[in-house]
N, C-alpha and C positions, 0 to 999 in steps of 0.2 A: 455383482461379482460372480454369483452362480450362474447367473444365464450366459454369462461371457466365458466361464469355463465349460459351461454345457454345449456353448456354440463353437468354441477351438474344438472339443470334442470331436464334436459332429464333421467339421473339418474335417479334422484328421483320418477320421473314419469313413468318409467320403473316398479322401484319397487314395487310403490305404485300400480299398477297395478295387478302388478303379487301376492298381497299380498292374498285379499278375496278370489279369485280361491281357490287356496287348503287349507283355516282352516274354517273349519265353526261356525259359528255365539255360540251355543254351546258346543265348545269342551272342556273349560275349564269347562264344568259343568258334576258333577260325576253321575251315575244312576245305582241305586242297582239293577241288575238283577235278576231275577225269574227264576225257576227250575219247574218244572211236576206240572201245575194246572192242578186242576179236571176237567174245564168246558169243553163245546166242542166250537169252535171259531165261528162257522157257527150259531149254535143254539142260543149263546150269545149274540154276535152282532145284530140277528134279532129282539130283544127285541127293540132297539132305533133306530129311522129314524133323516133326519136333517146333520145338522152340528155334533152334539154332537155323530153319530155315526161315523163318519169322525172323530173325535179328540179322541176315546176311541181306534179305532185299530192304530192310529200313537201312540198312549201313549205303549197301549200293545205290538205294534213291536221296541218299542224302550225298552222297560225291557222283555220281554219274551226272556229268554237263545234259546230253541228252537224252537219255533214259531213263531220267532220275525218277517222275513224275508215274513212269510203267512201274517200275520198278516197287515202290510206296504203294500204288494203288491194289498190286500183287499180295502187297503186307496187310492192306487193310482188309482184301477179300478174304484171306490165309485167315486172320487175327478170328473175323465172324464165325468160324467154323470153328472153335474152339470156345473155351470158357473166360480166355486171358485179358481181362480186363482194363487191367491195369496198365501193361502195354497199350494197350487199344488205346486210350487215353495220352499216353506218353506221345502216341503218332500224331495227334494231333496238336500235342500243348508245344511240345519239344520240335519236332519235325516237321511243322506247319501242312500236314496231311490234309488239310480242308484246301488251304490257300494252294497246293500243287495241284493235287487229285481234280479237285470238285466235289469229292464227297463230300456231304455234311457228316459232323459226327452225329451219331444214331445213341441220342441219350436211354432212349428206352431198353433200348437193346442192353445196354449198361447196365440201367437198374433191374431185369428183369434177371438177369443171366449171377450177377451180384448177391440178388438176394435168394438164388438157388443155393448157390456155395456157399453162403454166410451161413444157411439153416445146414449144410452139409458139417462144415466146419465145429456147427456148434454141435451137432450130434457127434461126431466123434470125440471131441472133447469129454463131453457127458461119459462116455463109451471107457474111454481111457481113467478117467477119475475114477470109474466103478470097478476095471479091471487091479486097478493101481490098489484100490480098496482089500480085494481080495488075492492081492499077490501074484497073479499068475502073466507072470513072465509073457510066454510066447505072443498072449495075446495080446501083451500091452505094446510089444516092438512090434506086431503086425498095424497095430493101430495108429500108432507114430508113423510108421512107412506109409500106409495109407493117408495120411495129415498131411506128411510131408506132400505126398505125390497131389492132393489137394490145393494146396500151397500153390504147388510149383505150378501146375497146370492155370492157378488164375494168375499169373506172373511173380506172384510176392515170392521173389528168390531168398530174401533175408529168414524169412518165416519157416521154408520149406527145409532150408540150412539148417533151422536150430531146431525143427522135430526129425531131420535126418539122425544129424546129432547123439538127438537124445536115446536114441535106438542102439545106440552101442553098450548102454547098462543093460539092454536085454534079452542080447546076444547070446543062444546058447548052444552056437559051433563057431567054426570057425567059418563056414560055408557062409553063415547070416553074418558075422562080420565083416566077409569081403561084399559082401551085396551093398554093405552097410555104407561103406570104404566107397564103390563106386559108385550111388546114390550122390553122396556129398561130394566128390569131385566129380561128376558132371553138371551139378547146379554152383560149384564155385567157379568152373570154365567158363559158363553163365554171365556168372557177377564179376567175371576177372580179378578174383579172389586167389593169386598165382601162389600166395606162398600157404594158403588151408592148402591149394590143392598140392604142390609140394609134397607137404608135411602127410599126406592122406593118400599120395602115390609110394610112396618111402614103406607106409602101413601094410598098402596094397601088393605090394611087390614080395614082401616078407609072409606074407598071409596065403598067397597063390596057392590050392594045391597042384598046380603042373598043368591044368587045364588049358588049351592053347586058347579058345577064343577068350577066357578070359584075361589072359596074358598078351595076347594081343592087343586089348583095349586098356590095359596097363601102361603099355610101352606108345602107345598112342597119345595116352595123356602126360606119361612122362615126357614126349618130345615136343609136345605144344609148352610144358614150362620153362624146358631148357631154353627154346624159340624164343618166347617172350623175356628171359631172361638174357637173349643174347649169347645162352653158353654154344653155339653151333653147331662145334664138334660133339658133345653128346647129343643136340639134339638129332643131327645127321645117324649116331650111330642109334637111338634106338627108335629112329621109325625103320632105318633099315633093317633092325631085326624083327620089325611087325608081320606074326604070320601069316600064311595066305589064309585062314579059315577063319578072317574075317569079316571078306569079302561085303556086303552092304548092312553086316548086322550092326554099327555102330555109327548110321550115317545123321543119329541126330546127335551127332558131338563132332563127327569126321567124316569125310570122304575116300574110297582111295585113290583118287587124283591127286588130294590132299596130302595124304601120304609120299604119293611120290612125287609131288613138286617139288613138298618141303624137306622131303630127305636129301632129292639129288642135288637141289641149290645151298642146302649147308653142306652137303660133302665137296662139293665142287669148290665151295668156299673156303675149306678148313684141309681136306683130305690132300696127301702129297698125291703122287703118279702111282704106285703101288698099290695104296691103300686104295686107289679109286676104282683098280681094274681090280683089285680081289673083292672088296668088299661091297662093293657095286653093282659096275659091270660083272662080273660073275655070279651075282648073288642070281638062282636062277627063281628063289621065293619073290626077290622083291622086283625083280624086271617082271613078273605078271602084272604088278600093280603101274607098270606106263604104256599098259592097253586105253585105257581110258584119257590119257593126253603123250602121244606118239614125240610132240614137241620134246620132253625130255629125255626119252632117249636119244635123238638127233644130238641133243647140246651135249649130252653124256660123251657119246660116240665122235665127233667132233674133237673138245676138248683134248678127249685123250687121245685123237689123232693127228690133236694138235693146227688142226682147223681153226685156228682164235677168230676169224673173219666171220666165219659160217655160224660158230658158235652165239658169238657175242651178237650178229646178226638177230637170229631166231632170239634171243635174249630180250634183247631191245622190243622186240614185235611182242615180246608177250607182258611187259611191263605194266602195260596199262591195265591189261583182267591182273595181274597180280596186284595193285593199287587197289584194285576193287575186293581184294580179299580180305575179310573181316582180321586173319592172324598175323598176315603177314605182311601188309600194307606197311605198318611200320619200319621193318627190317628189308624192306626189298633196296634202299638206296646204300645202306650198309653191304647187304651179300652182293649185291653188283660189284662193287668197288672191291673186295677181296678178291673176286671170280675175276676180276681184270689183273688185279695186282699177280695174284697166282699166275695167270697166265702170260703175262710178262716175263714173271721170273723163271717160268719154263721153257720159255722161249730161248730165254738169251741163255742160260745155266750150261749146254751143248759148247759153247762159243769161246774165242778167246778175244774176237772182236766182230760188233756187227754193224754195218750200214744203218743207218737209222732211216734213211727213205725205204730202205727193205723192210724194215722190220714197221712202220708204218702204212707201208703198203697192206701189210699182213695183217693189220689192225686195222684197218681203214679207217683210219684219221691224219691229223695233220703232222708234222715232222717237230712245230713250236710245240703243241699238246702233249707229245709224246714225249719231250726233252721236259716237261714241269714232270708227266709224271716219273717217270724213273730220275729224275732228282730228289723225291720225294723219298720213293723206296732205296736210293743212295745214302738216305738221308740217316734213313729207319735201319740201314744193316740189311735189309732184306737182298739188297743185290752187294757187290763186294766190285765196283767198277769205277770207271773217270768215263767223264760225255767232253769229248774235243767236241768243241761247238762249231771250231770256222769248217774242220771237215767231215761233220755231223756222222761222226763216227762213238759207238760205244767197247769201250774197251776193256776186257777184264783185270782186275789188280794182282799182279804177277804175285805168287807166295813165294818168301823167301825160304827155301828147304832146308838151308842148315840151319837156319833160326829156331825154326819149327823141330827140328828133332831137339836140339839141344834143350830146347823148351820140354819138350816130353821126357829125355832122357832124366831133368832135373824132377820133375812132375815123380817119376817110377821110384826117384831115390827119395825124396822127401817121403811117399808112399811106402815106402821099404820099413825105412829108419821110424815112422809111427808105428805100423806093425808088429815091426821088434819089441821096439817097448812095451809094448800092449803084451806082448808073448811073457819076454821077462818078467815082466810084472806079476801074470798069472802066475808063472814056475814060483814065483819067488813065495806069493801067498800059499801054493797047494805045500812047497817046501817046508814052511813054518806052522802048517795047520791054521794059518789064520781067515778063517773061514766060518760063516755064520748058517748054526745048525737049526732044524723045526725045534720045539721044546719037546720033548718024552714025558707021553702020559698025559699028555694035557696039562703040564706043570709050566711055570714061567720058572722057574730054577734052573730047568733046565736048559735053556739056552745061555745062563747065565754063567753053568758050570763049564759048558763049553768052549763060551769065550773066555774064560777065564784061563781053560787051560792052555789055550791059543796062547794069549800071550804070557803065561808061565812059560811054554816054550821056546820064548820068542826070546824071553829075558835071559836064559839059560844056555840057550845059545850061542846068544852076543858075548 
């Protein structure tokens, strides 16, 4: 019986072996690949340094149809040049970097580079223990910050997170708490850690003293949560209040391409007509940041000229590098679909009826596609119309004006008559003294004598 359990054993142990070797860590996870973007790879990438350019060519060679392979191999020369181990590692087990590239993975490089930072790691530890011994403050959150930056530099983001962290007991300005603050939210942007980083812009933004570029890189990271959260219209409004003295100092977290992709395609999604030409198109800080992609000011300019052919044109052409964008890949089939509904409803909003061949011409599409979607936004309230189908005409729904005042004039009197009584009521209490005073002296009597005598009076009266 023991050899027969020593031999299931061995079994098991055999298998369980042989198991992680050939599935990787993702395979059950599906990833929509990309066909012919515009950008060029070299030109692109040079926009960001850091980590965060290490995690945009692993994302693009793992969805780019046929770049992908450039793209990966880009990661694994980037990864050598650093201490980042871990990742290095991830490209291969996760990303099948051997089986695309051809590189083999370079284990020695691993262990060599590994056991630099481990002995780094442990000395600082030692470092911090002795300081922590003897109390003194600055040096011990200088030596967390360095741990962390430790950390983060060989990829362990979770690590780097909790000696970020621990730097805020030894914080002693306000100056080191915001460094602190933006430390831990650019390694949560990292982990896609959206609601630390939330909770840790909210901190950041309270903490400012007025300094623009760091307010800048505030509002940067405020509008990548909003993004990822879907809220659009904030996150539209605070990249477009990102200031210009930014310019390439925070491109290992951001771009300002990035900035103004991702401002113009949520305003343009969420922003009425007004809001787009003040707060936009006029803004003359954030039209410097679409020097570095001209495309959206075209679609800007367009739009608000009402161009939806030209627009939505240029839009289309650039979907595919937006697909390939680490932030916004996921949200690009949502902000299209608004950015058309909007402009539909801008379209027809002038009219009391339009040709629907016209108004599909104007959209270049079909006359059937264009009768689903504005049955949709009929559907939704967002337009207020009837579609006559046999003579494919849309028509606006006539308001009935006496309805509508008498509806308001009733609206102003029910609004009257609360009012009133809200008035009366006060007269009635200041009339009677009934009325709740502080207590005098710091005594609780006294509030007691007061009301009391409130309603003495009250009884006296009646």
């Amino acid at each position: 019986k023991r050899d027969k359990r020593m031999a299931d054993k061995g079994k098991q142990g055999s298998s369980s072996d042989q198991k992680p070797a050939d599935k990787p860590q993702n395979a059950g996870r599906r990833v929509t690949k990309v066909s012919n973007p515009t950008f060029d790879l070299e030109g692109y990438i040079s926009n960001y340094s850091g980590f965060t350019r290490i995690q945009r060519l692993a994302f693009i060679g793992e969805r780019w149809e046929e770049g992908g392979a450039k793209a990966l191999k880009m990661a694994v020369e980037e990864l050598k040049k650093t201490v980042n181990t871990i990742f290095y590692k991830e490209l291969y087990d996760n990303y099948r970097a051997a089986e695309i590239t051809g590189i083999p993975k370079d284990q020695e490089w691993i262990d060599t580079t590994e056991r630099k930072t481990h002995q780094q790691i442990e000395r600082l530890d030692a470092e911090v223990n002795q300081y922590k011994v003897h109390l003194v403050k600055e040096s011990i959150r200088l030596t967390y910050t360095e741990l962390g930056a430790v950390h983060h530099s060989r990829g362990d983001l979770n690590m780097a997170f909790k000696s970020y962290s621990r730097t805020r007991d030894y914080g002693g300005s306000p100056k080191h708490n915001l460094q602190t603050w933006l430390n831990i939210i650019k390694t949560g942007i990292e982990m896609q850690n959206w609601a630390q980083v939330l909770s840790y812009v909210n901190k950041a933004e309270s903490t400012n003293d007025g300094d623009k570029l760091t307010s800048a890189k505030v509002k940067c990271c405020g509008g990548l949560v909003n993004l990822e959260g879907k809220r659009y219209k904030q996150a539209a409004r605070k990249f477009i209040e990102v200031e210009a003295e930014l310019g390439q100092n925070y491109n290992d977290v951001i771009a300002p391409r990035d900035i103004a992709i991702y401002g113009a395609l949520c305003a343009l999604a969420t922003f009425d007509r007004q809001e787009l030409k003040k707060k936009v198109l006029d803004n003359i800080v954030f039209k410097s940041f679409f020097e570095a992609v001209p495309q959206v000011r075209e679609i800007l300019t367009d739009f608000y000229g009402s161009r939806y052919d030209k627009c939505l044109a240029v839009l289309d052409q650039m979907r595919s590098d937006l697909l390939l964008d680490l932030h916004l890949h996921s949200h690009v089939a949502s902000l299209y679909q608004q950015i058309r509904s909007r402009a539909l409803i801008q379209y027809f909003s002038p009219f009391v009826s339009v040709d629907l061949q016209t108004m599909a011409k104007a959209f270049n599409t079909e006359v059937s596609g264009l009768e689903k979607e504005l049955s949709v936004l009929i559907s939704e309230g967002s337009i207020k119309a009837r579609i006559d189908s046999h003579n494919k005409v849309l028509y606006a729904k006539a308001i009935n004006q006496r309805t509508s005042t008498f509806d308001k004039a009733l609206k102003m009197g029910d609004n009257y008559q609360k009012n009133s009584k809200s008035l009366l009521l006060r007269v009635s209490l200041m009339k009677y003294d009934f009325v709740v005073r502080a207590p005098q002296g710091g005594q609780a009597g006294g509030k007691g004598k007061d009301k009391g005598r409130g309603q003495e009076g009250r009884s006296n009266d009646s």
